[in-house]
MARDRENVO-409588 format. One record per residue (C-alpha): residue in one letter; residue number from 1; x, y, z. Coordinates in pm, whole numbers. Layout:
MARDRENVO-409588
<site><r>A</r><k>NUM</k><X>X</X><Y>Y</Y><Z>Z</Z></site>
...
***
This chain:
MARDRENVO-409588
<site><r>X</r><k>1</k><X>1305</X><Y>-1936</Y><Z>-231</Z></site>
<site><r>X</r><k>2</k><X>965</X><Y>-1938</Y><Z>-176</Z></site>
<site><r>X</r><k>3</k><X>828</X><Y>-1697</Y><Z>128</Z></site>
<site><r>X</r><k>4</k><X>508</X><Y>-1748</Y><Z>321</Z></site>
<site><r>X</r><k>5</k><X>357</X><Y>-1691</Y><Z>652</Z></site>
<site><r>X</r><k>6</k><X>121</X><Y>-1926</Y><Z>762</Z></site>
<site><r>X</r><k>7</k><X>-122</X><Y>-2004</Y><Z>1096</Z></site>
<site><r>X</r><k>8</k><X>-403</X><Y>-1838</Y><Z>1200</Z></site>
<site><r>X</r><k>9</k><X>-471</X><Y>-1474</Y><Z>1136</Z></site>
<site><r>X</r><k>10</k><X>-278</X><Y>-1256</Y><Z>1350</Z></site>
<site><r>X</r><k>11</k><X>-65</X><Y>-1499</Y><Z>1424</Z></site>
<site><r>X</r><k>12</k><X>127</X><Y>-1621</Y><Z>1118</Z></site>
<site><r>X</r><k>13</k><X>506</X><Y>-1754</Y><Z>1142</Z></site>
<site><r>X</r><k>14</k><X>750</X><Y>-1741</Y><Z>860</Z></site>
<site><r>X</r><k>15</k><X>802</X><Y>-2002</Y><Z>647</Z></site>
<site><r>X</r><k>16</k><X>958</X><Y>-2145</Y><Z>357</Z></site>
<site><r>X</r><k>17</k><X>775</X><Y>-2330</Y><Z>68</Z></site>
<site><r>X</r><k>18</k><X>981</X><Y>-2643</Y><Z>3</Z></site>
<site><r>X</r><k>19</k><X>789</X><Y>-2859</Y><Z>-249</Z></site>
<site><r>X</r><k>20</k><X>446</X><Y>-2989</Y><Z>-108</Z></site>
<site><r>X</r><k>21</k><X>584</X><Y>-2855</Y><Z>294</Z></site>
<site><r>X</r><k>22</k><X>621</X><Y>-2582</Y><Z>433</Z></site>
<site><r>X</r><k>23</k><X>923</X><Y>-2501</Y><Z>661</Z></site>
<site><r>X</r><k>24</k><X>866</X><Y>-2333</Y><Z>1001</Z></site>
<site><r>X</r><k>25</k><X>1155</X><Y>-2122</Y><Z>1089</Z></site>
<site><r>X</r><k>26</k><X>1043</X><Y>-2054</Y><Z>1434</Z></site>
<site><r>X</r><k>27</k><X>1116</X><Y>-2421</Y><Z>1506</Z></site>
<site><r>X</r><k>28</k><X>1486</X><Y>-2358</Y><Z>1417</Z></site>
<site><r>X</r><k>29</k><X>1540</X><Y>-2022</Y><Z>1551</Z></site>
<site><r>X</r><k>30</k><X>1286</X><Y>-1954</Y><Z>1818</Z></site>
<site><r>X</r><k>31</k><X>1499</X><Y>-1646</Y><Z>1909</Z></site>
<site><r>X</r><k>32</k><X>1434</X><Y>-1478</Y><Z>1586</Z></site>
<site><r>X</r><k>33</k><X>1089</X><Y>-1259</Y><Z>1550</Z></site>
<site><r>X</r><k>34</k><X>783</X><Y>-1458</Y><Z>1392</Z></site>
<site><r>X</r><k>35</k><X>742</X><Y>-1245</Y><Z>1094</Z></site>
<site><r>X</r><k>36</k><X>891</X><Y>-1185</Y><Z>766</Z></site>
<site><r>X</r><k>37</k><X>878</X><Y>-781</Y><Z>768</Z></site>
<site><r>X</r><k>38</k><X>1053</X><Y>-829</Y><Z>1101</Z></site>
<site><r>X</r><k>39</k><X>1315</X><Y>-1058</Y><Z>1030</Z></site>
<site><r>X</r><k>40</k><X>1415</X><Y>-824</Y><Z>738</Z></site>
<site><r>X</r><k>41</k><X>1416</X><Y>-525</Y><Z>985</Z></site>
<site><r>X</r><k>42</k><X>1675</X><Y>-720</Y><Z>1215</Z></site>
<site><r>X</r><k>43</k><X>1857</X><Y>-778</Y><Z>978</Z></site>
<site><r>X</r><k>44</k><X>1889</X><Y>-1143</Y><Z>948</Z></site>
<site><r>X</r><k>45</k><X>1833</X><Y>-1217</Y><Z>583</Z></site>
<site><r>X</r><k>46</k><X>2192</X><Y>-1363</Y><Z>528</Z></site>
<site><r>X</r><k>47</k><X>2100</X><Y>-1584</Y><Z>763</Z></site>
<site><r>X</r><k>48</k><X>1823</X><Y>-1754</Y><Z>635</Z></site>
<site><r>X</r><k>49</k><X>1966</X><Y>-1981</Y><Z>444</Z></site>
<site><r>X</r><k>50</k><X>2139</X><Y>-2162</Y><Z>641</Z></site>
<site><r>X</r><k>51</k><X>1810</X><Y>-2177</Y><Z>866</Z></site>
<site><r>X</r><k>52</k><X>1645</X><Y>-2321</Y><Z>567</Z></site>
<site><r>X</r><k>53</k><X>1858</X><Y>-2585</Y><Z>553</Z></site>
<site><r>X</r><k>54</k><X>1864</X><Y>-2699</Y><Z>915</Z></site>
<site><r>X</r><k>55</k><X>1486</X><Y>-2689</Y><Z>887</Z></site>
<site><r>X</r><k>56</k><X>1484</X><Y>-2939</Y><Z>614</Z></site>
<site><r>X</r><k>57</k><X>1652</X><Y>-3194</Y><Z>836</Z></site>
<site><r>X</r><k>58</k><X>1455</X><Y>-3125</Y><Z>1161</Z></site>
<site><r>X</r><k>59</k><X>1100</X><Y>-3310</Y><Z>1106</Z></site>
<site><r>X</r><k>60</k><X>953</X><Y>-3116</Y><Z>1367</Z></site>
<site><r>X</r><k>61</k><X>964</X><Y>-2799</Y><Z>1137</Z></site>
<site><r>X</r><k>62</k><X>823</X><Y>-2953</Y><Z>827</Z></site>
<site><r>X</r><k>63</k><X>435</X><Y>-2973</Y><Z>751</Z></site>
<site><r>X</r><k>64</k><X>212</X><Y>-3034</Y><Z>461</Z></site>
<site><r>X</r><k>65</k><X>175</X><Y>-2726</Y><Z>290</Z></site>
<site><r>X</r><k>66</k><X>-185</X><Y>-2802</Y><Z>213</Z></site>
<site><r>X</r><k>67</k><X>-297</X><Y>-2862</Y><Z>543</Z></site>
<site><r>X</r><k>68</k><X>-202</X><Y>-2469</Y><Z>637</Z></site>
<site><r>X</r><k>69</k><X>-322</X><Y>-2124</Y><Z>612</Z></site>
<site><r>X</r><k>70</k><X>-122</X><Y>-1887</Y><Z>431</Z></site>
<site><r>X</r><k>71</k><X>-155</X><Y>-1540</Y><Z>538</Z></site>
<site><r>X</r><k>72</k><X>-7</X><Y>-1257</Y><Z>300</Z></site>
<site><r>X</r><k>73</k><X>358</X><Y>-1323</Y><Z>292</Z></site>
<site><r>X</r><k>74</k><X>469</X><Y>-993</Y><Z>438</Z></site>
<site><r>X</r><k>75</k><X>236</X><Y>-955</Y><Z>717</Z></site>
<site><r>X</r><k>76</k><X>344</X><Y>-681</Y><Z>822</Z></site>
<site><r>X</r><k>77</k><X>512</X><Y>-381</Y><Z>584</Z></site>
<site><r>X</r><k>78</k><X>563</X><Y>-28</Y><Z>726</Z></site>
<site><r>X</r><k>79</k><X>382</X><Y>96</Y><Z>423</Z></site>
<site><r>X</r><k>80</k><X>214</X><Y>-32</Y><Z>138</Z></site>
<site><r>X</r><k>81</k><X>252</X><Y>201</Y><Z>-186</Z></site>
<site><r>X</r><k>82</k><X>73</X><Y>110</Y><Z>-536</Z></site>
<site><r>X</r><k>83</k><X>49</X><Y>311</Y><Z>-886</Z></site>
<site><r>X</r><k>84</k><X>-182</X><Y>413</Y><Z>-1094</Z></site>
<site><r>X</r><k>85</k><X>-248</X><Y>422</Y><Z>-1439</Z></site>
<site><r>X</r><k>86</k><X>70</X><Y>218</Y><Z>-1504</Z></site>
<site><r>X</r><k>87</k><X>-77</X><Y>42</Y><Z>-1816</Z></site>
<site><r>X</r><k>88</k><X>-146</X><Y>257</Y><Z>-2093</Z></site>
<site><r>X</r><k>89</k><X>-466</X><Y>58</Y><Z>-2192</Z></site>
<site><r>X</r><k>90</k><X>-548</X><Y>115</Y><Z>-1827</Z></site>
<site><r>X</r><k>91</k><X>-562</X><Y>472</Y><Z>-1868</Z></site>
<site><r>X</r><k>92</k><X>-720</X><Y>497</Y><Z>-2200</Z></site>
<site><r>X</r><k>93</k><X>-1025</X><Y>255</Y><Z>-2102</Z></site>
<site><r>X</r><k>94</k><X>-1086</X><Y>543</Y><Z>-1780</Z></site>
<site><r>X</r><k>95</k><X>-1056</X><Y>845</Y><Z>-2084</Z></site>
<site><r>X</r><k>96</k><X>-727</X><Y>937</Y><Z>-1942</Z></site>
<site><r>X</r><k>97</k><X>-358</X><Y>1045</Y><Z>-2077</Z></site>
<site><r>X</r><k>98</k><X>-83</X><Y>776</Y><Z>-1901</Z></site>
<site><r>X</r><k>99</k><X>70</X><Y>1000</Y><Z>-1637</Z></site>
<site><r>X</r><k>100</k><X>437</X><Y>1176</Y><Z>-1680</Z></site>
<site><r>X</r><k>101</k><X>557</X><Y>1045</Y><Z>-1351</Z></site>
<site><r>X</r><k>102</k><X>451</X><Y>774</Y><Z>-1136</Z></site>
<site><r>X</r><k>103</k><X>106</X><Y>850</Y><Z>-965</Z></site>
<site><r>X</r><k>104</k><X>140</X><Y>675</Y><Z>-594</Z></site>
<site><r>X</r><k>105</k><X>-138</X><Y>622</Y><Z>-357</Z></site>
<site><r>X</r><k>106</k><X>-174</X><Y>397</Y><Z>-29</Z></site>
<site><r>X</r><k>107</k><X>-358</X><Y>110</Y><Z>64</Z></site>
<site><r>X</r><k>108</k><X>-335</X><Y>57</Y><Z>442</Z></site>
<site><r>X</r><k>109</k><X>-136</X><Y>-246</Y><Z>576</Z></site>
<site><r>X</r><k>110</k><X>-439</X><Y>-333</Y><Z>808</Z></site>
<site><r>X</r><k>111</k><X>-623</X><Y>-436</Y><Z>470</Z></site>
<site><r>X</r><k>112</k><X>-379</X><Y>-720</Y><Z>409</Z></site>
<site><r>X</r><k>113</k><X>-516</X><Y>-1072</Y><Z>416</Z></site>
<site><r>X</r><k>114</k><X>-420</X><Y>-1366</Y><Z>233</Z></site>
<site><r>X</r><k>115</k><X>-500</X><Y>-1650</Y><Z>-41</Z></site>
<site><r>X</r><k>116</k><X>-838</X><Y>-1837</Y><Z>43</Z></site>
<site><r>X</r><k>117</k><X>-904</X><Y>-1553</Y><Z>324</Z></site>
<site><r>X</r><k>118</k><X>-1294</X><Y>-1410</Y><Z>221</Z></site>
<site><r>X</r><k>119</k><X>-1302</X><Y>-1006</Y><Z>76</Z></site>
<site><r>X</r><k>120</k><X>-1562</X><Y>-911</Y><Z>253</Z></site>
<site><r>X</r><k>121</k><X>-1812</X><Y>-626</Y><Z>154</Z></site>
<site><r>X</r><k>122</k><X>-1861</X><Y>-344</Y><Z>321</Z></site>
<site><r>X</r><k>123</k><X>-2183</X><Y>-256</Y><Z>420</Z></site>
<site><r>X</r><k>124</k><X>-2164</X><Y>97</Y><Z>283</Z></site>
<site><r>X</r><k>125</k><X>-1957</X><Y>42</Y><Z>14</Z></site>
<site><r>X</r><k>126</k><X>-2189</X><Y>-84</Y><Z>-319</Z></site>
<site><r>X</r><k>127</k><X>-1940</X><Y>-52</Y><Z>-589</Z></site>
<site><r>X</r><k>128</k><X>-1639</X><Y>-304</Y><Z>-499</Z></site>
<site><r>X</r><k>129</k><X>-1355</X><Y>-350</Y><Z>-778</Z></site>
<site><r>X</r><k>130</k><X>-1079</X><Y>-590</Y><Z>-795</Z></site>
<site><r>X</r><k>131</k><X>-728</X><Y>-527</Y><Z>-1007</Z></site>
<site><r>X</r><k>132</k><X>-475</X><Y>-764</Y><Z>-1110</Z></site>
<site><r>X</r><k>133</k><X>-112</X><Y>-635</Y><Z>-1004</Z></site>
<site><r>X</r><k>134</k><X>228</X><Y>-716</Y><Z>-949</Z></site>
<site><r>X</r><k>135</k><X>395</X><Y>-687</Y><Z>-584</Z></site>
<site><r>X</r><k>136</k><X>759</X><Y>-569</Y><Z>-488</Z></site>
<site><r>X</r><k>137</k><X>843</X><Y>-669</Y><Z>-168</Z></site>
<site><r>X</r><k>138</k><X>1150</X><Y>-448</Y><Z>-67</Z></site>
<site><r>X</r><k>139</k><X>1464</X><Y>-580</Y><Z>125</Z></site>
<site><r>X</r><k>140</k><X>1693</X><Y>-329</Y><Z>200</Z></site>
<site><r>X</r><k>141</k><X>1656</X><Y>-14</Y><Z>359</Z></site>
<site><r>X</r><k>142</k><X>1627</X><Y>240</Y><Z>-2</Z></site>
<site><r>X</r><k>143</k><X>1696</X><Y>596</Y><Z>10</Z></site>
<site><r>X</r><k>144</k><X>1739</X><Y>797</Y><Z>-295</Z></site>
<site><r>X</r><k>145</k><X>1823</X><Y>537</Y><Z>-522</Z></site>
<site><r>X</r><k>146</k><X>1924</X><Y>502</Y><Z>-903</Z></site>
<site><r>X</r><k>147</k><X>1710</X><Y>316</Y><Z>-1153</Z></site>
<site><r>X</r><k>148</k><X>2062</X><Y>112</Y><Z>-1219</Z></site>
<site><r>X</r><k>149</k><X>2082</X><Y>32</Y><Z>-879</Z></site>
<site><r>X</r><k>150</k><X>1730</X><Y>-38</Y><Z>-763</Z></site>
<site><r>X</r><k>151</k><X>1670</X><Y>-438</Y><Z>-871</Z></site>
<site><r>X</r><k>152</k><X>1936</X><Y>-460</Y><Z>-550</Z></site>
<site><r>X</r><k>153</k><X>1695</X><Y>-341</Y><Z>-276</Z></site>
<site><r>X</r><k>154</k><X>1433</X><Y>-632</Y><Z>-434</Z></site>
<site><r>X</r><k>155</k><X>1352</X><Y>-890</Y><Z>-231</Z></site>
<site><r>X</r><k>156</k><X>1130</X><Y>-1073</Y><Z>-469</Z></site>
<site><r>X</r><k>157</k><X>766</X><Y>-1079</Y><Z>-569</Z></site>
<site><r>X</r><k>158</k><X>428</X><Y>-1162</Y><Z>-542</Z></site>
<site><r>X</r><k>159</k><X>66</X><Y>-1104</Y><Z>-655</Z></site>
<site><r>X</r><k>160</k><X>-156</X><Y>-818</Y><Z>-520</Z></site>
<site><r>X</r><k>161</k><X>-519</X><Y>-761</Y><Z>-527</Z></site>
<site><r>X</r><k>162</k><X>-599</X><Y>-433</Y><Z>-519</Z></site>
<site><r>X</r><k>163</k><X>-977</X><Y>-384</Y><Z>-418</Z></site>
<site><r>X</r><k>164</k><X>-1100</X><Y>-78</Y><Z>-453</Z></site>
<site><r>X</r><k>165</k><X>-1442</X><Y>67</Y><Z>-323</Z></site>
<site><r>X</r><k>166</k><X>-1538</X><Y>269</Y><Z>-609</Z></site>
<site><r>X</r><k>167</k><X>-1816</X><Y>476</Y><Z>-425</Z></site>
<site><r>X</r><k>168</k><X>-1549</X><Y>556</Y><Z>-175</Z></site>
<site><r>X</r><k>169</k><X>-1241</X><Y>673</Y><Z>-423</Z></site>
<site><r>X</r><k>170</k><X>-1458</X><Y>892</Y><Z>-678</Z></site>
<site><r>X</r><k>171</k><X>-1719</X><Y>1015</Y><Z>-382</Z></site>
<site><r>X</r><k>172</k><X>-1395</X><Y>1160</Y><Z>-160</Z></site>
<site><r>X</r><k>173</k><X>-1186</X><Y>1246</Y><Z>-464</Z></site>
<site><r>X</r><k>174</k><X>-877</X><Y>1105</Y><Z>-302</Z></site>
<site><r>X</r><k>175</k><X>-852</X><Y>676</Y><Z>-295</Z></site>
<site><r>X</r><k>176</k><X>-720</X><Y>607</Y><Z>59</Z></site>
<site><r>X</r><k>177</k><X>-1042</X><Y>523</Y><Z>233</Z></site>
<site><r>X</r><k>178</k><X>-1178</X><Y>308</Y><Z>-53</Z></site>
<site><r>X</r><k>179</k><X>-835</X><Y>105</Y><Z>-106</Z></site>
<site><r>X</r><k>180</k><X>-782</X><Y>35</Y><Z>258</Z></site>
<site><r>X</r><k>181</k><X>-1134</X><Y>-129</Y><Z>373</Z></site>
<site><r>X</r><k>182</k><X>-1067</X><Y>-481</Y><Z>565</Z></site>
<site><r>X</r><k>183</k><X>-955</X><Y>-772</Y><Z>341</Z></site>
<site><r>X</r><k>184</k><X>-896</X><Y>-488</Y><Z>18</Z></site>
<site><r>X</r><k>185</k><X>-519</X><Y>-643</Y><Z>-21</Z></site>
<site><r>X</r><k>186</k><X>-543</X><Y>-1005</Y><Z>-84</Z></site>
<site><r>X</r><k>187</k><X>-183</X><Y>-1104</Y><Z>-92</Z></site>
<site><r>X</r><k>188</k><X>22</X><Y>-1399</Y><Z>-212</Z></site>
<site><r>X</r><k>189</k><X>15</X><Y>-1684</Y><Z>-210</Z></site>
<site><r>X</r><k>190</k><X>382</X><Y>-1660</Y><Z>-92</Z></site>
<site><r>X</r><k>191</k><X>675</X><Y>-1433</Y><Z>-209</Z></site>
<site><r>X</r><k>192</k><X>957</X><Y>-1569</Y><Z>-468</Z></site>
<site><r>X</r><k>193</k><X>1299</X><Y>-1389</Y><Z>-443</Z></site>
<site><r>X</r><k>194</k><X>1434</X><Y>-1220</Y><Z>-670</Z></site>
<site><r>X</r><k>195</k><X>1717</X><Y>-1462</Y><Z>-761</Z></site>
<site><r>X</r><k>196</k><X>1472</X><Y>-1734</Y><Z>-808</Z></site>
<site><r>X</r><k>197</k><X>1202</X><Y>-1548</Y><Z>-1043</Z></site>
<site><r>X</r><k>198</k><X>1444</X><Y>-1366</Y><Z>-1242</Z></site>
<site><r>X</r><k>199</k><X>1310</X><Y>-1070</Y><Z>-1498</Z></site>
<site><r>X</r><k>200</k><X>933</X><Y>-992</Y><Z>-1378</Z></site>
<site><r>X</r><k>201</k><X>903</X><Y>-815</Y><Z>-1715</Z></site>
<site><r>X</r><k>202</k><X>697</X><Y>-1006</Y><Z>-1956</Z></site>
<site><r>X</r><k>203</k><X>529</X><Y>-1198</Y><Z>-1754</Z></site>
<site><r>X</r><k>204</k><X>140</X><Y>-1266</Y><Z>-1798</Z></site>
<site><r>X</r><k>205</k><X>-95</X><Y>-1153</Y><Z>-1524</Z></site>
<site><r>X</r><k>206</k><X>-428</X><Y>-1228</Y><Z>-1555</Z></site>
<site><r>X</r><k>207</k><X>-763</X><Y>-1230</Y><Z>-1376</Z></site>
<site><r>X</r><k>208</k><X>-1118</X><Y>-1390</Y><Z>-1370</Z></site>
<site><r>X</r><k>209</k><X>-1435</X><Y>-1305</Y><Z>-1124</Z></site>
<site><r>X</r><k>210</k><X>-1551</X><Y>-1655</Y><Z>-1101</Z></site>
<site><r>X</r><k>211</k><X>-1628</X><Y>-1810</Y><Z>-1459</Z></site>
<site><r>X</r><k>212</k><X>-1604</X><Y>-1454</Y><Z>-1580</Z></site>
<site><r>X</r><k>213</k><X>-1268</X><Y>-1357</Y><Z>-1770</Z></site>
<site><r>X</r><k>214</k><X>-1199</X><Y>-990</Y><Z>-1666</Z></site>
<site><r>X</r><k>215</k><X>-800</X><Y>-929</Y><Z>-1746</Z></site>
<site><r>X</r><k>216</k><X>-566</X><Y>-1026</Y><Z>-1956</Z></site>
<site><r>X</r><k>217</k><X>-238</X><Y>-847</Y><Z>-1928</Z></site>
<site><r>X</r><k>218</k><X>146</X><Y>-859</Y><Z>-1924</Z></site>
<site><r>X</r><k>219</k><X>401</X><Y>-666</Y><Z>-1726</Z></site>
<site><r>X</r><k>220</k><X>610</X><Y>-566</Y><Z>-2031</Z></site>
<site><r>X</r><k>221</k><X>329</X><Y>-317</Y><Z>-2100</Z></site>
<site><r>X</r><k>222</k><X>437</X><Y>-143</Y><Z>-1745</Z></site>
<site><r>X</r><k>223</k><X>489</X><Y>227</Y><Z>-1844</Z></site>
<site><r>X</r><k>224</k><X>693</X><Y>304</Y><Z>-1575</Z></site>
<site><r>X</r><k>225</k><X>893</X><Y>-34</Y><Z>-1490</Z></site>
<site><r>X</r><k>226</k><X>1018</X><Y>-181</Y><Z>-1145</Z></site>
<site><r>X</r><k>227</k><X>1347</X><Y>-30</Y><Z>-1135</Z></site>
<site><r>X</r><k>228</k><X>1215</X><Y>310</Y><Z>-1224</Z></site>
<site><r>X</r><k>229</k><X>974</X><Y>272</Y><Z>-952</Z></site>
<site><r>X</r><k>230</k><X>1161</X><Y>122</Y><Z>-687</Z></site>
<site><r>X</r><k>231</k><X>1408</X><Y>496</Y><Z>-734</Z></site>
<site><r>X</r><k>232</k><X>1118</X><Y>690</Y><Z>-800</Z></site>
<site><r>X</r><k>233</k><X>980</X><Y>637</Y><Z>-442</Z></site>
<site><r>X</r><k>234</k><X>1267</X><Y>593</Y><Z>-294</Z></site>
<site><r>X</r><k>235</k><X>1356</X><Y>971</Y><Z>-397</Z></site>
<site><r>X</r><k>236</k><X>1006</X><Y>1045</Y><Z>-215</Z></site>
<site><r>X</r><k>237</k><X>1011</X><Y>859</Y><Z>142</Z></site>
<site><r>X</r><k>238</k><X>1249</X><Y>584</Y><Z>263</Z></site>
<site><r>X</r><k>239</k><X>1178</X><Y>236</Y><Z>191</Z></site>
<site><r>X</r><k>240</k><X>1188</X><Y>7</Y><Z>468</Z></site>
<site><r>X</r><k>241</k><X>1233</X><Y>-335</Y><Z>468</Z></site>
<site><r>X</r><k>242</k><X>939</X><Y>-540</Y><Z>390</Z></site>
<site><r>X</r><k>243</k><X>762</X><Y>-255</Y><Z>199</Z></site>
<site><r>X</r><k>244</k><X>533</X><Y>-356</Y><Z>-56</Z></site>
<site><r>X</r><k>245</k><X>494</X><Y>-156</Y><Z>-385</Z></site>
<site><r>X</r><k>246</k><X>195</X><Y>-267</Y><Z>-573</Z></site>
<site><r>X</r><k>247</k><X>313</X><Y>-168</Y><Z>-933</Z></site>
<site><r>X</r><k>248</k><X>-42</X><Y>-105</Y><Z>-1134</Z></site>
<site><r>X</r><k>249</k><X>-267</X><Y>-311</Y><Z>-1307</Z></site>
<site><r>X</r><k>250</k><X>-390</X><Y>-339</Y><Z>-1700</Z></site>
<site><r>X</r><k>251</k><X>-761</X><Y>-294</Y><Z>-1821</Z></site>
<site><r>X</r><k>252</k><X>-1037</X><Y>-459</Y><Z>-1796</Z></site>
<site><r>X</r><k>253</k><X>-1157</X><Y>-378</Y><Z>-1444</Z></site>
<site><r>X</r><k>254</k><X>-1539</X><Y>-363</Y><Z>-1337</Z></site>
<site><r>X</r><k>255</k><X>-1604</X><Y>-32</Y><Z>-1298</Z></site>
<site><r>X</r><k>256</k><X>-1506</X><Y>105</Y><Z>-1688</Z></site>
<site><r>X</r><k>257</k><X>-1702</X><Y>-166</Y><Z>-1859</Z></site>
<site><r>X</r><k>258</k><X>-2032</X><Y>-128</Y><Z>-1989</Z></site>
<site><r>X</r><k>259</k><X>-2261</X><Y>-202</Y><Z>-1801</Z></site>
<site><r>X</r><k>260</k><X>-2033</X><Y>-163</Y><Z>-1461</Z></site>
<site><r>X</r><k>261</k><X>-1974</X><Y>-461</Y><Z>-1303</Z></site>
<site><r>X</r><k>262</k><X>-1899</X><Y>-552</Y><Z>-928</Z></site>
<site><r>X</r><k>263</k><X>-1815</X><Y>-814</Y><Z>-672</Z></site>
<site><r>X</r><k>264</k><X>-2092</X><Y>-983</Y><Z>-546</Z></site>
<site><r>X</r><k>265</k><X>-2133</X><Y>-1286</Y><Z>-270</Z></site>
<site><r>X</r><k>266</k><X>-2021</X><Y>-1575</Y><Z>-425</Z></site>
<site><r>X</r><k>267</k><X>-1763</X><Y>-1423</Y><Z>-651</Z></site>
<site><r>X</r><k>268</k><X>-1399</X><Y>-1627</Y><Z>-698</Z></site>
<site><r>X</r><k>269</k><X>-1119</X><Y>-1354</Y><Z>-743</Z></site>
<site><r>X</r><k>270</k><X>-848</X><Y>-1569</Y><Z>-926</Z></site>
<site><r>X</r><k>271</k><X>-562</X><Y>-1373</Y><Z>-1009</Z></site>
<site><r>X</r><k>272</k><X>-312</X><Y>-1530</Y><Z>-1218</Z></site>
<site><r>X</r><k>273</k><X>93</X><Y>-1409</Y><Z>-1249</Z></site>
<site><r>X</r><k>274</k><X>324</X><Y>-1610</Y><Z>-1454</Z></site>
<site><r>X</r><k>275</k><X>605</X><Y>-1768</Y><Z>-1209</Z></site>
<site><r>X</r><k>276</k><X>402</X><Y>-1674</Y><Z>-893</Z></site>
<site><r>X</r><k>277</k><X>94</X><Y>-1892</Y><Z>-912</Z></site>
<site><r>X</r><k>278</k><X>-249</X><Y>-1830</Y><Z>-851</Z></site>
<site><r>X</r><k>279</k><X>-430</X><Y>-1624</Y><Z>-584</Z></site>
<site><r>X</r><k>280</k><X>-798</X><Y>-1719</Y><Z>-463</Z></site>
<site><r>X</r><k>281</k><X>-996</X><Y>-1509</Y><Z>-303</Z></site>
<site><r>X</r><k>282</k><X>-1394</X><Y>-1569</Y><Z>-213</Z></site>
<site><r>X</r><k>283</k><X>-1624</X><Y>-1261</Y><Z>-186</Z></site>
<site><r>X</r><k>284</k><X>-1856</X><Y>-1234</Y><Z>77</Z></site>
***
């Protein structure tokens, strides 16, 4: 399946992407909560399913997809964890040795925002990065689990954009204020299980900053993979439902080319991720 919220920020529902529509489950089980992270916190992921399926015969919870918003698919995780320097040629093009165990950060859930929803400059932040990455969504609670084990607490997968205020990160020496500035998490466009998108090694991510082609990547060259990462963190802090791990991106970022270069107004973030799709982000 296909996940997605959609509607107007703030307010998204959960849906399912069936072909060119979009399935509203509130219309089938107005009981359950509105949001993905929180129907995987009741519990009810068995049951969606067979929700899908009455949806599909109910016209009154089918619309055209392109006629809706999509907000990030998880709209809201308990935590949002990403990696660095999980690409060897990411670390060399910085002057760095790949790290010995993964290096975890956060990015602040309030920066989520979806495909087609504007990144928008900060007004004290000049030097504004984007990076290419691959999402875990988690979902099942995870404690202290093994790397043969860990593909189980998956939920599926989507694309991440994690941009980074550059002044920020390297001015504080720690990255949490210039990962987490409004609209730094463009998410999406929706969220394909696990069953459905199979291995998400070897798959080719890639990004471009309007006509400009910035990185070419593929998730085989992950040093530390998803089912070492997924047990790595888990042995740090519980994993709740809905959690997003943001697993690292290759090189060819802004800021370690030479000249540096950064988003601007006008900019197009397209981030590409073989079996996911495409997300689009403006710059403003």
């Amino acid at each position: 399946m296909k996940l997605a919220s959609f509607g107007a920020i703030g307010r998204e529902g959960a849906g399912v992407v069936d072909g060119d529509r979009i399935l509203d489950l509130g219309k089938v089980r107005p009981a359950w909560p509105t949001t993905w992270g929180a129907i995987l916190r009741a519990g009810l992921w068995p049951e969606v399913s067979a929700a899908v399926e009455v949806a599909r015969t109910s016209p009154s919870a089918s619309t055209a997809l392109a006629g809706e918003r999509l907000g990030p698919p998880i709209t809201d995780p308990s935590k949002i964890i990403a990696i660095g320097l999980n690409y060897r040629d990411h670390a060399l093009e910085q002057g760095k040795e790949p790290p010995p165990a993964p290096l975890l950060f956060a990015k602040a859930p309030s920066s989520l925002i979806g495909p087609r929803d504007p990144i928008v400059l900060p007004i004290d932040e000049p030097q504004v990065d984007a990076e290419a990455e691959l999402a875990v969504a988690i979902g099942t609670r995870a404690r202290d689990v093994t790397e043969a084990a860990a593909l189980d607490f998956v939920l599926g997968y989507t694309i991440m954009n994690d941009v980074s205020g550059r002044a920020a990160q390297y001015g504080d020496k720690q990255w949490f204020r210039g990962k987490s500035f409004d609209t730094f998490a463009p998410c999406g466009p929706w969220l394909v299980t696990a069953d459905e998108y199979g291995d998400p090694i070897g798959r080719a991510l890639e990004a471009d900053w309007s006509d400009r082609a910035m990185q070419r990547g593929n998730t085989r060259d992950l040093l530390f993979d998803i089912r070492a990462l997924v047990a790595y963190v888990s042995r740090q802090m519980t994993l709740l439902p809905g959690d997003l791990i943001s697993t690292g991106t290759p090189a060819g970022v802004g800021v370690f080319r030479t000249p540096p270069v950064f988003l601007r107004s006008g900019d197009v973030v397209r981030i590409r991720l073989d079996g996911i799709g495409e997300l689009q982000n403006p710059v403003q």
